[in-house]
N, C-alpha and C positions, 0 to 999 in steps of 0.2 A: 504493500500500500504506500501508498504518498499524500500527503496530508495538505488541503488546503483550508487554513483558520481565515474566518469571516471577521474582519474588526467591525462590521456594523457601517451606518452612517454616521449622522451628525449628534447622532446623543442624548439627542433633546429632550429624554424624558428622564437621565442623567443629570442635565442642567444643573446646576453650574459645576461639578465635578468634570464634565466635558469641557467645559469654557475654554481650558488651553491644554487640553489632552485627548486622546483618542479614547473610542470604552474600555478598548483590551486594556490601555494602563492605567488605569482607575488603581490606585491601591486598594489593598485586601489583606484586612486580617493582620496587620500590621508591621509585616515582614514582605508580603507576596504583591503584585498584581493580578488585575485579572487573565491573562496573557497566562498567567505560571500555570492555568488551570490546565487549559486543552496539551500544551505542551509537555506537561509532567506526565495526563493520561498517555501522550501519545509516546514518550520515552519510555515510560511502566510497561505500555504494550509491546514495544518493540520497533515502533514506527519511527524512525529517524531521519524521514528528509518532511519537511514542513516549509510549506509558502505561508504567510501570513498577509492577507491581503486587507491596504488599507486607502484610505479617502481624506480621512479629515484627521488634522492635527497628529500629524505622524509622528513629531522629531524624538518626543520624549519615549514614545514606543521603541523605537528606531536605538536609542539610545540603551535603552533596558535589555534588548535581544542582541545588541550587539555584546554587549558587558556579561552578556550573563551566560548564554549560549555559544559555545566554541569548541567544536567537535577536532581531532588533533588530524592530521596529515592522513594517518592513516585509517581513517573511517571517511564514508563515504556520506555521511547524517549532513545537517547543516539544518539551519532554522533564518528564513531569509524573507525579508519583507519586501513585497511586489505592491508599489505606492498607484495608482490609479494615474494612468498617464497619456495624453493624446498623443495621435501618430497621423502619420500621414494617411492612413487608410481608416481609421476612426478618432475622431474630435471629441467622441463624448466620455462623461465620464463615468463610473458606475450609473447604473440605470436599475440593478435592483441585484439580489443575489445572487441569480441564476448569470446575469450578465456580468458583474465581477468575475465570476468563473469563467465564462467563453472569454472573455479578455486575455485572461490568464492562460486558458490552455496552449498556448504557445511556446513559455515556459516550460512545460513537461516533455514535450520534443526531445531533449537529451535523456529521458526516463523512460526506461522501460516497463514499468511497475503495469501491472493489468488492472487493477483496483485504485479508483479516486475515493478519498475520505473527505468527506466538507464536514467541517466543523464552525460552533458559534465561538465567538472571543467575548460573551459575556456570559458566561454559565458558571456555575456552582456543583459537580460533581465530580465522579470516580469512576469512569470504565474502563473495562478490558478490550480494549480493538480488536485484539485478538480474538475476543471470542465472540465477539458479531461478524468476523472476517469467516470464521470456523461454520457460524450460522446461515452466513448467506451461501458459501461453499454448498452447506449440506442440504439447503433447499434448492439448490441451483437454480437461484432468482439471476435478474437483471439490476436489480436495486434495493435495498433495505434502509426500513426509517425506522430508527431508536426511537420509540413510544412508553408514553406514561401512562397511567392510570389518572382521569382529573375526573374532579363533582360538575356537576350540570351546572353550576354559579360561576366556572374557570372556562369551562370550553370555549365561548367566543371569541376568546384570546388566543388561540391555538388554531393550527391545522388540526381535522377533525375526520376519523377514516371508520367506514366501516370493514372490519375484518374477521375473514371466516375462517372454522377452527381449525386448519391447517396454515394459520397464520398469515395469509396471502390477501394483501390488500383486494378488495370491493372495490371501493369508491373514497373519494375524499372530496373536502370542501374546505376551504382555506376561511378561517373566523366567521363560521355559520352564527345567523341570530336567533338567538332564544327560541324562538317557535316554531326553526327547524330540527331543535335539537332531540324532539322524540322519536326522532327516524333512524338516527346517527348512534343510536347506543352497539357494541360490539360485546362478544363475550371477553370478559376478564376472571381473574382467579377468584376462588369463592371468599380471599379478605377484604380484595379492594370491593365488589360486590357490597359486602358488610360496610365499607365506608363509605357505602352510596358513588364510587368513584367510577360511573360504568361504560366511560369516555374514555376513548384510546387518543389522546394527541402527539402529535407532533413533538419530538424535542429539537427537530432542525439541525439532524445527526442522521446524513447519509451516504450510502456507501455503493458506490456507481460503478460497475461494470467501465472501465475505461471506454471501449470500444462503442458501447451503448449509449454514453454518455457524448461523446464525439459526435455520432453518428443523431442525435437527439436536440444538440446545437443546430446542425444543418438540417434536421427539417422545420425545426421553430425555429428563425432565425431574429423573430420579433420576438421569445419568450424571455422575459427579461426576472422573473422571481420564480424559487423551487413550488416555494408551498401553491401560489397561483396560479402557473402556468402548467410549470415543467413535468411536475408530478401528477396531476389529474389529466395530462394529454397523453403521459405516460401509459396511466393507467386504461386510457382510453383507447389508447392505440394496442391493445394486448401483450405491452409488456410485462412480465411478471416482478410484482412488487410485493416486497415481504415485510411485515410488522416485525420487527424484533425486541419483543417485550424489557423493559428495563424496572429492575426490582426494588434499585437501589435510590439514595437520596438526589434529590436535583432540584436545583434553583432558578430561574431564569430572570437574572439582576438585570429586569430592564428598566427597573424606576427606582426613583431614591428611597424610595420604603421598603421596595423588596431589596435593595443593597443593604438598608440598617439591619435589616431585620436578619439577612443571609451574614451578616458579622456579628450579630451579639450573640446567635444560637451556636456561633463557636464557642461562647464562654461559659456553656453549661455542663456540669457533669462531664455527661456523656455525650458529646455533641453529634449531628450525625452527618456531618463530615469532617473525616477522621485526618487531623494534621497531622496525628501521632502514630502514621502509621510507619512500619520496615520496608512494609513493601511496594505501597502504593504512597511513594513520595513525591510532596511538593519541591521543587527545583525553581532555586531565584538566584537572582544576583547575589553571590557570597562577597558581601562586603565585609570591608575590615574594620569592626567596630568594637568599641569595649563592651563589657558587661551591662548592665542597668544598674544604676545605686539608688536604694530608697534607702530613705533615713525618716524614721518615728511615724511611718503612715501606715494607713490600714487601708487590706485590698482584698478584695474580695468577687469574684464570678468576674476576672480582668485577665484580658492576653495584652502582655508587657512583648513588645520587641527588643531589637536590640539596643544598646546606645541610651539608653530612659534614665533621666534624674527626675525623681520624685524627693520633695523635701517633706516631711510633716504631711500630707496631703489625704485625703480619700477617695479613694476607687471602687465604684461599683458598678457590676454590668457592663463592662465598658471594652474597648480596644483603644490601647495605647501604642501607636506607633513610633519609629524607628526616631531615637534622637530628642525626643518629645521630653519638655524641661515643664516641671509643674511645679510649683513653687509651694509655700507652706499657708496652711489654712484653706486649701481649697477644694472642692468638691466637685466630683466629675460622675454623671451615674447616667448611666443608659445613655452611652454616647462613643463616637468616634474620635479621635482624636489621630490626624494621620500624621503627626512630626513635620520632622525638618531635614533641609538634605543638607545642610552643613551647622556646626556649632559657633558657637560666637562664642570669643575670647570673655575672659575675668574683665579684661582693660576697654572691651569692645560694649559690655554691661555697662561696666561703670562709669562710664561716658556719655551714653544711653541717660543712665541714672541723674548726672549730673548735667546734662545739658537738659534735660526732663520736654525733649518735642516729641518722643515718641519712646510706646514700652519696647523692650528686646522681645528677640524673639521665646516665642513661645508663651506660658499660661503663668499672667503674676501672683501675686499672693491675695488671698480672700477672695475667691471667685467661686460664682458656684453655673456649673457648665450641664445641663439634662436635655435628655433628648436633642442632640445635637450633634452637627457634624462639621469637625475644624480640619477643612484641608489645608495642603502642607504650609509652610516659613508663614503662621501668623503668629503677628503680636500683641497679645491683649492683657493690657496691664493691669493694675490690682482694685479690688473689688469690684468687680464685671458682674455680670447679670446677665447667661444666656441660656433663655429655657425655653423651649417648645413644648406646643400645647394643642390638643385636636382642634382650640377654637381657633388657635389663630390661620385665619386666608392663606393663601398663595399670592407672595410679594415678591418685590423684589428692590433695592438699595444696592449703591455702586458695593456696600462692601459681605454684603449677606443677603440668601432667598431663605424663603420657607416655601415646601412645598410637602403638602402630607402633613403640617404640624409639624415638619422638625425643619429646625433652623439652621441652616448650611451654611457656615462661613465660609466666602470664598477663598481662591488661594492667593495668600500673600496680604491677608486683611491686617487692616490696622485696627483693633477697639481700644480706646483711650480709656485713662481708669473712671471707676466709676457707671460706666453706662452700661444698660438696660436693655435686653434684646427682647422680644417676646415675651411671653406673659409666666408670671412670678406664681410660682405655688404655695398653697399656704402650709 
């Protein structure tokens, strides 16, 4: 197989964690991006050459895959980003999923691999490629789509299939509305049944017969999306297309609630994607960082990255990312915190301090930070007030949005001490 990761469009339901990033480099979890997802699954599997194809706000991707990714002389792997680019023979630019792809199949010309993988650059799981490679082998499909189990309240979001019991797609219909959906149910196992779950959708994870795939460009040559076009003409045309049931956890971080929400359920117990695992490991940039020093705080249901001064402080439910300076007295709970990409000097502080135009970077003292999300190099100085809340609207100020009720610093915000984000809990 050969791997092509989808970075998405513009982001926009990301807003403003996109503002100067792509989605694949969204940080995640304190250590990771999201980029580290599809790439770890497809290293764990065995799949070692990867395109990653992107459109908007590349550099900082570009920069992470370069640093982090670097296969030696003698392997044949490589992890290489294909940016959206006009030519002499097409001017446009992506025009939807399916056409990112045809753009690209150019690229694989030096590859001989029989099997295309498309993958998203904004999900939240763990699988084995290997073993839907093994699954579509053993069905001797044309195509296979990684499907989940959703309740009848999630379907419209999703590609939506009916599929019969030897697994082999029906029919599908790309974000059916509600009053189609009693037509649309498939057999699923008798637990998801019990969760009322009884819709197979779409994970936007498939796996194309090269030859098939080529040959399906050229005769839709206006098909420009999988779930819309490509797939139901597929199916149309009596390709064989297989559901290949997926058991396991999965997130699909396309809004900033489902990203808070896909980072704090790492900080519980048992969470149910597993960072901690041997064998299906996460792979990032190993940077060179020191330890984390707290000193007199209490922390509690928090993923601390690396590089973290906490002084006196409290943590709860929280992600603390890489570098991230919390100062004493202050309170952080059900919230993000994505750090800093470099430290500021004792002399660099104190300066700060003593010229008093603006706080340093990162979280000063007596703050209290909830439901909220601070992306990277902000500085907000001491007793601040940022708390989100389901009443407050959907805003936006040059230096913070709320959307969902939580309040998203942007990156590189300035809050001056003292001020008031959002609304205060009693």
């Amino acid at each position: 197989m050969i791997a092509l990761i989808l970075g998405g469009g513009a982001g926009s339901r990301l807003y403003p964690l996109t503002d100067e990033r792509s989605k694949p480099a969204v940080p995640l979890a304190g250590n990771y991006r999201l980029i580290d997802i599809p790439i770890s699954n497809c290293l764990n599997s065995g799949v070692r050459k990867m395109y990653v194809l992107t459109q908007f706000n590349s550099a900082s991707l570009n920069r992470h895959i370069k640093v982090s990714y670097n296969f030696d002389r003698f392997n044949s792997g490589f992890v290489d980003i294909l940016a959206a680019e006009q030519t002499r023979g097409n001017e446009k630019w992506f025009q939807g999923t399916a056409d990112a792809v045809r753009q690209t199949m150019k690229h694989l010309a030096h590859h001989d691999d029989e099997h295309v993988l498309i993958l998203s650059g904004d999900q939240l799981y763990q699988m084995d490629y290997q073993e839907l490679l093994d699954y579509h082998l053993e069905k001797g499909v044309d195509i296979s789509i990684a499907t989940i189990p959703v309740k009848a309240k999630d379907a419209p979001a999703f590609g939506i299939m009916k599929v019969k019991e030897d697994g082999i797609i029906d029919s599908f219909i790309e974000k059916p509305k509600s009053d189609l959906l009693p037509k649309w149910t498939s057999p699923v196992a008798p637990v998801y049944a019990e969760k009322e779950k009884h819709y197979l959708a779409s994970m936007g994870i498939y796996l194309f017969n090269r030859k098939v795939l080529t040959k399906m460009f050229a005769d839709y040559p206006d098909a420009n999306d999988f779930g819309k076009e490509i797939i139901p003409q597929a199916i149309n045309s009596n390709y064989k297309v297989a559901s290949y049931a997926f058991g396991g956890y999965w997130e699909d971080i396309g809004t900033v609630a489902a990203f808070m929400e896909a980072n704090l359920e790492l900080t519980e117990d048992i969470p149910s994607f597993n960072l901690f695992s041997n064998n299906e490991k996460v792979y990032t940039n190993a940077r060179i960082l020191p330890p984390s020093k707290i000193q007199k705080s209490t922390i509690d249901k928090a993923i601390l990255a690396s590089g973290v001064i906490i002084q006196n402080a409290s943590i709860e439910h929280s992600v603390i990312g890489i570098r991230s300076r919390i100062e004493e007295g202050t309170l952080i709970k059900d919230s993000i915190v994505m750090g800093l990409d470099h430290y500021e000097s004792l002399e660099e502080i104190a300066k700060n301090k003593e010229e008093g135009t603006e706080p340093h970077f990162g979280i000063g003292r007596n703050c209290h930070i909830e439901n909220a999300i601070i992306d990277k190099n902000c500085k907000i100085g001491d007793n601040v007030t940022i708390i989100g809340h389901s009443s407050l609207t959907d805003m936006e100020t040059a230096s913070y949005c709320v959307r969902d009720g939580i309040v998203v610093l942007k990156k590189g915000a300035v809050v001056l001490d003292d001020t008031v984000i959002g609304a205060e809990k009693s």
